[in-house]
N, C-alpha and C positions, 0 to 999 in steps of 0.2 A: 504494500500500500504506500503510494506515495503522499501520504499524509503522514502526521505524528501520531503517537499516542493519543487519546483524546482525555480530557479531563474523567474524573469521575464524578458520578451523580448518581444518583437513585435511578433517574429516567434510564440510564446508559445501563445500570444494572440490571433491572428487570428487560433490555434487551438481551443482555447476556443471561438470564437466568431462561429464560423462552428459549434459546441457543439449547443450553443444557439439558435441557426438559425433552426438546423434540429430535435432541439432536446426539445428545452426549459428550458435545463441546461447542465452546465460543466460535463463530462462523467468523471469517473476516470480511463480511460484507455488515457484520451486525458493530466490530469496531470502527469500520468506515464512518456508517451510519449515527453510532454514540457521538459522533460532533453534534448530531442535530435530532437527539429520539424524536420530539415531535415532528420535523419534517417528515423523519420515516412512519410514526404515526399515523398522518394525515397522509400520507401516499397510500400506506394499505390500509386505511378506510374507503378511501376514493378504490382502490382494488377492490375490496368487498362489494363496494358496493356496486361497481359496474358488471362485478362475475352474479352479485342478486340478482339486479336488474335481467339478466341474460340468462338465467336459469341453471348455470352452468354447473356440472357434475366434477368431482375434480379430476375425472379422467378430463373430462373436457377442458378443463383450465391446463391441464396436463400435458393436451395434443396442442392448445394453442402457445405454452409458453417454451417447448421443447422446442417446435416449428420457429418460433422468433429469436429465440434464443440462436439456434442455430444458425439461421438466415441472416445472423447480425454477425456469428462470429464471437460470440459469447461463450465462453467454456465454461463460466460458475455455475450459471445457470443452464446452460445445458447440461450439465452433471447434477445438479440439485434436483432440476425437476425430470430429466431423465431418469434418476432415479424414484421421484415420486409416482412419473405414469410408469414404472415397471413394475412397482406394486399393485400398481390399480391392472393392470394389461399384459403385463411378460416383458422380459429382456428385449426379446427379438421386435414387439411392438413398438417398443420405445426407438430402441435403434434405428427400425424403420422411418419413425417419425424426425427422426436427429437425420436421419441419410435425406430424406426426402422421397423417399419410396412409398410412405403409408403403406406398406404391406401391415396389413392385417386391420386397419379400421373400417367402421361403421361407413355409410354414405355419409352422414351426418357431419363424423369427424374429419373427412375428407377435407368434407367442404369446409372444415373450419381451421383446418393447418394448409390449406389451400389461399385465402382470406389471410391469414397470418402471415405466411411468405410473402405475398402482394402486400400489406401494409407494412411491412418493417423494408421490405427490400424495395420497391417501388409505388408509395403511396398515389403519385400521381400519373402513376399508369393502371392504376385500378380505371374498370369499365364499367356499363351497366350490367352488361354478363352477369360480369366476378358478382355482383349483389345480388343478383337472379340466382344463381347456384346457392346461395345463401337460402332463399325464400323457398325455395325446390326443394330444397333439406330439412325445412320447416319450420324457420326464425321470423321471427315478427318484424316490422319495422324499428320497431323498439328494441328487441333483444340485437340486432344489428350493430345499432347504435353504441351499444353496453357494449358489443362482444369486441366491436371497433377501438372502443375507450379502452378497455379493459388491455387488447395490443398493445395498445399505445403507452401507456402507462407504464407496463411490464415490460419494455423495450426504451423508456424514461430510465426508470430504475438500474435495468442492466448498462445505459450506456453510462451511467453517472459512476455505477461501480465500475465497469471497463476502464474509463476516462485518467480515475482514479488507482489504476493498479493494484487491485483486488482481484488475487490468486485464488484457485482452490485450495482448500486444506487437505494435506494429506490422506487426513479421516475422512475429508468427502471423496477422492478420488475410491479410496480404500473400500469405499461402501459402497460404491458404484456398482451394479453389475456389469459384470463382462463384457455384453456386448454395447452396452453404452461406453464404456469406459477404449471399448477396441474406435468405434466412430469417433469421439470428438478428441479430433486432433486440429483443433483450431484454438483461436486464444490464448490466453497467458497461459502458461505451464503453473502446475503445483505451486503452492509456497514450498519453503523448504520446512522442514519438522523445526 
């Protein structure tokens, strides 16, 4: 991280203690962030609440931030949530969605790590189409909207952690499964232990 240390505080601490809790260690995306818990706060409430609004499952949250992640070039988060849709779907489904193959999704989640690559990677070459597959798949004008922020937001976050040199942790690498951990070879490499 090419930031310092950050002070401590309460706020910073119950960041790191939610680390602990879900995780079994301090994430370095959650030291980043202790400069400013409430910024990070208020970013994953505005996530909550655009993944509400969009009904979304968290495999679904799953297919859309593995797909962004990857599309940007992001390794933390392609490792984090790579490993959260392989609990929810399998190794091999996740991978697929980090390759860009979707082998093994729904129409549904097609269409929404489809939408994700076109928003992170070419926002204004999105067409009427790209929003028609959306609707085809069965999302509302509304859930769209959500499912849209919700990209955006989560591709906010990872570029602020990228920007900032924020590695994976070992332990994240370490928990990876296999075939996630064989795909993403982009982004910053591990921290060191």
């Amino acid at each position: 991280m090419f930031l310092t240390s950050p002070p401590g505080s309460p706020e910073a601490e119950a960041l790191y203690e939610e680390d602990r809790r879900a995780m079994g260690f301090v994430m370095n995306g959650s030291r980043l962030w202790a400069h400013d818990p409430l910024l990070h706060d208020e970013l994953f409430a505005l996530l909550a609440r655009a993944s509400g609004d969009a009904g979304l499952s968290l495999r679904e949250r799953g297919v859309l931030v593995t797909a962004s992640a990857s599309t940007l070039g992001d390794s933390y988060c392609s490792l984090a949530w790579g490993t959260k849709l392989a609990r929810e779907a399998g190794g091999d489904v996740a991978a697929g969605v980090l390759e860009g193959t979707d082998r093994g999704l729904t129409r549904k989640e097609q269409a929404l790590a489809r939408w994700a690559r076109l928003v992170v990677g070419d926002p204004n070459g999105t067409q009427p189409d790209d929003v028609q597959e959306l609707r085809d798949a069965g999302f509302t004008e509304a859930q769209i909207l959500a499912i849209t922020a919700f990209v955006a937001l989560r591709s906010a976050f990872s570029t602020v952690n990228d920007a900032l040199g924020v590695r994976p942790e070992p332990e994240l690498v370490a928990g990876a499964p296999e075939p996630v951990r064989e795909v993403v070879e982009w982004g910053r490499s591990a921290a060191l232990a």
